[in-house]
C-alpha positions as CSV (number, residue, x, y, z in Angstrom):
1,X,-11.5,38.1,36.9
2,X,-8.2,36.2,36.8
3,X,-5.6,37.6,34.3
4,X,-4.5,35.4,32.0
5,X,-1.0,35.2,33.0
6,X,-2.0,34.0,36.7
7,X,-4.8,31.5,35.2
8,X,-3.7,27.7,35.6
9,X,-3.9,26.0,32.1
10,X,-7.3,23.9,31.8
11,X,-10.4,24.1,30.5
12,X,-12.8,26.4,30.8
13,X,-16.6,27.7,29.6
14,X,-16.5,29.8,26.7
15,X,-18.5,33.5,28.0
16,X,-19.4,34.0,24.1
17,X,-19.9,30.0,23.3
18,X,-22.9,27.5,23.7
19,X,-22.4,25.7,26.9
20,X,-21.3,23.1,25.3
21,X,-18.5,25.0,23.7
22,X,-15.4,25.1,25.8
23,X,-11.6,26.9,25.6
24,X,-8.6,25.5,26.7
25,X,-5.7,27.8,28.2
26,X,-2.4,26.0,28.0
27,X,-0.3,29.1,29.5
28,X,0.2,31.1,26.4
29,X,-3.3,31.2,24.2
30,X,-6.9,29.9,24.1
31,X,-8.2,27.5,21.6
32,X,-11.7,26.9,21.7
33,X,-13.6,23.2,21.7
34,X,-16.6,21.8,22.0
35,X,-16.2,19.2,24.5
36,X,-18.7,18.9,27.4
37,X,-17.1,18.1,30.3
38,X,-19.0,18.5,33.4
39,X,-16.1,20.5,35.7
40,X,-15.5,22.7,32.9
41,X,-18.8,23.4,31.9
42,X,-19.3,24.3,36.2
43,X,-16.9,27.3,35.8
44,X,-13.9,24.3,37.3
45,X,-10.6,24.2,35.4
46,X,-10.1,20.6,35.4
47,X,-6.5,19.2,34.5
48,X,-6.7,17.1,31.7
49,X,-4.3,16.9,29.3
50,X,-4.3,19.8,26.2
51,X,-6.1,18.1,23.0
52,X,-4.2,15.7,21.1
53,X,-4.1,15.9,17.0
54,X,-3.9,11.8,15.2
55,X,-0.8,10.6,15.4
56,X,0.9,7.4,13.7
57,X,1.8,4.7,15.4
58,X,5.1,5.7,17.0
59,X,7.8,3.5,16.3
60,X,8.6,0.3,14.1
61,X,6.2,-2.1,14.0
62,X,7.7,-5.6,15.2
63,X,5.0,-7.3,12.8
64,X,6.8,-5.9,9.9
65,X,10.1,-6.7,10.8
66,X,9.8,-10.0,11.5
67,X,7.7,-10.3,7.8
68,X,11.2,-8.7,6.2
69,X,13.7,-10.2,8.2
70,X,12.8,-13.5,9.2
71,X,10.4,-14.2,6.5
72,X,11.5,-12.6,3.5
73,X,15.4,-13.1,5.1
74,X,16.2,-9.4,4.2
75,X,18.7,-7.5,6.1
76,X,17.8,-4.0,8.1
77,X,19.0,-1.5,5.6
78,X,19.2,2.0,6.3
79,X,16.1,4.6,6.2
80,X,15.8,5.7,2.3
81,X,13.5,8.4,1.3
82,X,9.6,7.9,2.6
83,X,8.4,7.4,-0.4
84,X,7.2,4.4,-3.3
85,X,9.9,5.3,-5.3
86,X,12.8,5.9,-2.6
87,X,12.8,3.6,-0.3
88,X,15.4,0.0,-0.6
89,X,12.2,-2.0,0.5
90,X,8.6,-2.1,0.5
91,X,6.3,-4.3,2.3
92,X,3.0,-5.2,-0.1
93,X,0.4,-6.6,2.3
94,X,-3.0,-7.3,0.5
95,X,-6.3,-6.8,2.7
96,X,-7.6,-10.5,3.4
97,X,-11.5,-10.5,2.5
98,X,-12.9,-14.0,2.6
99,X,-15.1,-13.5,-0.7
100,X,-12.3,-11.3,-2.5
101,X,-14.4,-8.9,-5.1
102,X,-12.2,-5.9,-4.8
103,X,-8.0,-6.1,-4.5
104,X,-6.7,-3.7,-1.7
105,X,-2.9,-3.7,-0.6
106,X,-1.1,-1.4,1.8
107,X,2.4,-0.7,0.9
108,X,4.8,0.4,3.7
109,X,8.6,0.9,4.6
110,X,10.7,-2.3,6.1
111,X,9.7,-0.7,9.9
112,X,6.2,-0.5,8.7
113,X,5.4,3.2,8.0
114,X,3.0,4.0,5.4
115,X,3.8,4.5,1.9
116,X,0.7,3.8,-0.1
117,X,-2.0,1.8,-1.6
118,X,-3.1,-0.1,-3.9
119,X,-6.6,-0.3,-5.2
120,X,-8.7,-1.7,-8.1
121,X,-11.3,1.1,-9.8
122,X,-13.7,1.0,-12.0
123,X,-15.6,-2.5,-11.2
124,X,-19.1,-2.1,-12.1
125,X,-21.8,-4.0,-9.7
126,X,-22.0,-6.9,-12.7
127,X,-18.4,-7.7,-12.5
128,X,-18.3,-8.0,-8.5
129,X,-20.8,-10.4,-8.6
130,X,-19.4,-12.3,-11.3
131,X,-16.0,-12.6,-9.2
132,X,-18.4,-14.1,-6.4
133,X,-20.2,-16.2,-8.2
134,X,-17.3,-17.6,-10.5
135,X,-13.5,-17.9,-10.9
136,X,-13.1,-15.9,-14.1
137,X,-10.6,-13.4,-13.2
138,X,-8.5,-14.0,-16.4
139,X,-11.2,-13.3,-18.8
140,X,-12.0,-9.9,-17.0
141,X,-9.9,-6.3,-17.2
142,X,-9.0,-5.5,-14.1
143,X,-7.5,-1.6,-13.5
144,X,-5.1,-0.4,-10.1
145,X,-4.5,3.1,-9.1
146,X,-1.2,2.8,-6.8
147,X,-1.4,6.3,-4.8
148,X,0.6,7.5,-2.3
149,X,0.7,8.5,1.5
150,X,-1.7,11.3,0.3
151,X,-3.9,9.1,-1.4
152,X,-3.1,10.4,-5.0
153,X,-2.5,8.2,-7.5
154,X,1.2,8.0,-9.0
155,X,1.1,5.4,-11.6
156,X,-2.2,3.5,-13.0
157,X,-2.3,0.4,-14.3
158,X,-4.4,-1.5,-16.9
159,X,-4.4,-5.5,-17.1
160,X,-6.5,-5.7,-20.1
161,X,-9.1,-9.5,-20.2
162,X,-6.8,-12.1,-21.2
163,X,-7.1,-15.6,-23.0
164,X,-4.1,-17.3,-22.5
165,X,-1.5,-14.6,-21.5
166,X,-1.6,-11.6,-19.1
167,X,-0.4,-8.2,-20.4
168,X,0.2,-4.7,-18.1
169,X,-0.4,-1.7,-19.4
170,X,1.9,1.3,-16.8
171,X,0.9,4.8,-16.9
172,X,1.2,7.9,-15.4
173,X,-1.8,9.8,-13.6
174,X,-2.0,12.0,-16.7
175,X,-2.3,9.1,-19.0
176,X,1.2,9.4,-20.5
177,X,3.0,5.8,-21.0
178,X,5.5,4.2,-18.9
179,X,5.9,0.8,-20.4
180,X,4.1,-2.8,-20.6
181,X,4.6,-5.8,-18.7
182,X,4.2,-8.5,-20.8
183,X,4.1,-12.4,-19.6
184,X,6.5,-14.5,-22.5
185,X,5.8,-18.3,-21.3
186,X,2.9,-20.2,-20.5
187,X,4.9,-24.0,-19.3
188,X,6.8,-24.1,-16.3
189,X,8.6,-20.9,-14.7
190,X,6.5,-18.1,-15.6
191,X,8.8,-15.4,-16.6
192,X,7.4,-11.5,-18.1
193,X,9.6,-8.7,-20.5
194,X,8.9,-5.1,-19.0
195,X,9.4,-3.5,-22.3
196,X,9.7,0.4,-23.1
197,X,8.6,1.9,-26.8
198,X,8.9,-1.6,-27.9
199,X,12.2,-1.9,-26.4
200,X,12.8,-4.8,-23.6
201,X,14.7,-3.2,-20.5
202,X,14.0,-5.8,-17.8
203,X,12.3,-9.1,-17.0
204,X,10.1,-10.6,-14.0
205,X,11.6,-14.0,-13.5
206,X,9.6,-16.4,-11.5
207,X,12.2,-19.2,-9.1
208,X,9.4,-22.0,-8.9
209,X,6.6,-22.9,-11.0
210,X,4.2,-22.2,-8.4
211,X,5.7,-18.7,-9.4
212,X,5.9,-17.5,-5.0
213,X,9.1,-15.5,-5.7
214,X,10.7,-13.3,-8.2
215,X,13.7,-12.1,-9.6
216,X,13.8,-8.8,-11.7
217,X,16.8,-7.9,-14.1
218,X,17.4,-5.3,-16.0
219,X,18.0,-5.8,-19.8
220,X,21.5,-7.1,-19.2
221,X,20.5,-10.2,-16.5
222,X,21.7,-8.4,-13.9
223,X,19.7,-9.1,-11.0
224,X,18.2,-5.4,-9.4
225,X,15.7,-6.5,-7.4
226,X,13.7,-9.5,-5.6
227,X,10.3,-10.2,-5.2
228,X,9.6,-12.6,-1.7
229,X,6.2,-13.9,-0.9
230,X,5.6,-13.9,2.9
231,X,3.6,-16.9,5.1
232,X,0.3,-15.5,5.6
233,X,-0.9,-17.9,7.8
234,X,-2.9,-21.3,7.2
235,X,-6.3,-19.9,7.4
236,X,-6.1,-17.0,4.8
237,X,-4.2,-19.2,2.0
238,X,-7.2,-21.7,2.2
239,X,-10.0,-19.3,2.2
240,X,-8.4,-16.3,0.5
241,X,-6.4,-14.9,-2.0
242,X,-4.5,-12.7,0.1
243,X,-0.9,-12.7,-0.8
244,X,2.1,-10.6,1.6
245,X,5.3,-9.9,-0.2
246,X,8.6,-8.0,0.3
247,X,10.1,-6.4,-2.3
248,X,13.8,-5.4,-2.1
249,X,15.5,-2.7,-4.8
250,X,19.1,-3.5,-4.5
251,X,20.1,0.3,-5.7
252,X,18.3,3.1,-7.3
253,X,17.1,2.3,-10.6
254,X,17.0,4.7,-13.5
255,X,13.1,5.7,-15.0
256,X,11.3,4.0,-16.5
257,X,12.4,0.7,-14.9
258,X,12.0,1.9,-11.6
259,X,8.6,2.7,-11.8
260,X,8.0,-0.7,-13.8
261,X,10.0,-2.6,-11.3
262,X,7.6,-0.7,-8.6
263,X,4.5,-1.2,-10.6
264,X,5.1,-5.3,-11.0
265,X,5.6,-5.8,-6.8
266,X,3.1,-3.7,-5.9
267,X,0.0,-5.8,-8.1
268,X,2.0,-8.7,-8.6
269,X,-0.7,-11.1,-7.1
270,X,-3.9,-9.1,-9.3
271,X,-1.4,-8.2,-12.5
272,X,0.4,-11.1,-12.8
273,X,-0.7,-14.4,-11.2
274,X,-4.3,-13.3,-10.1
275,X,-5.8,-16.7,-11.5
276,X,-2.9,-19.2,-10.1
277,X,-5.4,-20.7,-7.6
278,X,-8.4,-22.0,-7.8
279,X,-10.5,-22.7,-11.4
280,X,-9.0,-18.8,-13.2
């Protein structure tokens, strides 16, 4: 038999295996698959490439640029840390469902890497179809889990049923409290206090009354961040409620506004203007 050291890398029938059950030699070890290929499964080294693990899509994604840059008008800023709470931007793109019964959003970086999620728990089958059959939105509480790359949730957030005015409860995964986010006006720009033990330390500040974009200051007016709703296209504002937006930190923020200041752009379409179109 061939020694290893002379054998051409390839595949090849496993002696010990089913026959379907094949190793592949790439010069230095074996590592065993089950892969029937014909040439292989013969006794034929064939020459196909060794076996490929899932990779992400390599490279920025032009589709995401264009949404910060051109759309949102923010400027390329440097790489920041790969994560919700580290990077200067952070793209919020919600999944477009024609009848909307569950809120979904993908969060990535301004080049369009990954970050998180966002997704609403704990709907029971009666409240999904009372969402299709009616625009009551307001009257329902509605809870988010924002998780990470990993899929494990990092903050979790409570909009309890409202009447008149929406209120945010922010958590931790453990259940400890980061802060509310609590909306102060009802005529005209919609603004809301993120407020701390009681304490006010910033405010969501909406530039229209249609309430598209948002500023966020911190409890001295200082602007620290920007909230930019994205075109989504013709067809999904008509049928949908699918909203795109950019968020933009202008420098790291201290805890707990950071994770407040996170927690308000990443459900600001379900947290805080959910029922803005339509009959809700």
């Amino acid at each position: 038999m061939t020694t290893q050291s002379n054998t051409p890398a390839g595949w090849y029938p496993d002696p010990h295996g089913a026959p379907q059950t094949l190793r592949y030699w790439d010069g230095a070890q074996w590592t065993q698959h089950t892969n029937p290929d014909q040439q292989a499964a013969q006794g034929k080294p064939t020459q196909q490439a060794a076996p490929q693990m899932p990779q992400q899509q390599a490279g920025p994604d032009p589709r995401v640029q264009r949404q910060v840059q051109q759309q949102a008008g923010v400027a390329a800023s440097g790489p920041g840390g790969g994560t919700l709470f580290s990077e200067p931007v952070l793209v919020v793109n919600q999944k477009a469902k024609l009848i909307e019964v569950t809120n979904e959003y993908k969060v990535m970086d301004q080049n369009g890497n990954q970050l998180g999620s966002v997704v609403q728990v704990g709907q029971s089958m009666l409240k999904k179809i009372l969402r299709f059959v009616a625009s009551i939105d307001q009257f329902l509480t509605h809870k988010l889990e924002i998780r990470d790359a990993h899929g494990q949730p990092v903050l979790l957030l409570t909009r309890p049923a409202k009447f008149l005015k929406s209120r945010v409860v922010v958590q931790r995964p453990d259940g400890s409290p980061v802060g509310e986010i609590v909306q102060q006006n009802m005529i005209g720009k919609i603004n809301f206090a993120m407020n701390v033990n009681g304490q006010q330390v910033g405010a969501i500040k909406a530039e229209n009354w249609r309430a598209w974009n948002f500023a966020i200051v911190d409890h001295t007016e200082n602007e620290v961040a920007r909230i930019t709703k994205t075109w989504e296209g013709l067809a999904k504002t008509m049928f949908t409620t699918a909203d795109n937006y950019v968020l933009q930190i202008h420098y790291q923020l201290p805890e707990p506004l950071l994770s407040l200041v996170v927690a308000t752009a990443l459900t600001v379409d379900t947290a805080l203007k959910q029922d803005s179109r339509g009959l809700g």
